[in-house]
C-alpha positions, 0 to 999 in steps of 0.5 A: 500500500502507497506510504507504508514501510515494506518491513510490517510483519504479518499479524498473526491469526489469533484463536481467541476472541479478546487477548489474553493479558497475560499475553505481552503485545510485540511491538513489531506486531503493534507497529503494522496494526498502527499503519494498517489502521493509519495510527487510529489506536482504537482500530489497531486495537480491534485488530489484536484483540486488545482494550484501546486502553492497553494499546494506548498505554503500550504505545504510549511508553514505547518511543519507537512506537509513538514514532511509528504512530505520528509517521503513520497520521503523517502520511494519512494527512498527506493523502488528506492534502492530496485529496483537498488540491483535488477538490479545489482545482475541481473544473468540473464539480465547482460546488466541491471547490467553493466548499474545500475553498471555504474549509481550507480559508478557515482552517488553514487560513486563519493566519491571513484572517479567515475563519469562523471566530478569529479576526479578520474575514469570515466567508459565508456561502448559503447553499449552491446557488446562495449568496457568498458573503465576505465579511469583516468580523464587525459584520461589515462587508469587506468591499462596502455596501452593495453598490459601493465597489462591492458586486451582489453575485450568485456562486454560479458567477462567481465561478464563471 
């Protein structure tokens, strides 16, 4: 699979329906249930059988481990990022660029003053074929009142 490491050994077939504690977990065994989970500890945790508590106070005093599980979130994140540039040079879905559009503005964009909550510009966008609001967060539009230097347009032209 694209992103893992070509070392992970297979996980065995267990013949029991919870694991034994007194049964020690293998670290090796714990490091490809955490890629093959992509670091989710509580789906790695189904896997071997074991509580998500366990699992996480394993990973948790092993730093090969920890390691193992913050590469494994690293790379699910790089496919997240290859999968948001998709969406937002989407010409043929405009609906889905408009909306990553406004997700990438106001999470990563929040240091340029986009977002929900913060300072500076908020983005509202009413449903498809709404009406896109740019606003400053005193609630003033960021280009003036319609009819000022602002042009009152559907998405649909905006995108056009």
């Amino acid at each position: 699979m694209e992103g893992f490491p070509s070392d992970l050994v297979p996980l065995s077939t267990a013949p029991w329906d919870q694991r034994p504690t007194e049964l020690p977990l293998d670290v090796e065994e714990v490091r490809t249930a955490l890629w093959l989970n992509r670091g989710n500890i509580s789906k790695a945790a189904e896997v071997l059988k074991v509580h998500s508590m366990r699992l996480r106070r394993f990973v948790d005093n092993n730093e090969y481990l920890k390691e193992q599980l913050n590469e494994a979130r690293e790379v699910l994140k790089d496919v997240a990022e290859t999968n948001v540039y998709d969406a937002l040079t989407d010409e043929q879905d405009k609906g889905r660029r408009d909306s990553m559009s406004r997700f990438v503005l106001q999470t990563i964009g929040k240091d340029r003053g986009y977002g929900a909550g913060g300072t500076g510009v908020a983005v509202n966008m009413q449903g498809k074929r709404g009406r896109i609001s740019i606003t400053w967060d005193d609630g003033s539009p960021v280009a003036g009142e319609p009819g000022d230097d602002a042009k009152d347009v559907t998405p649909r032209e905006a995108a056009e």
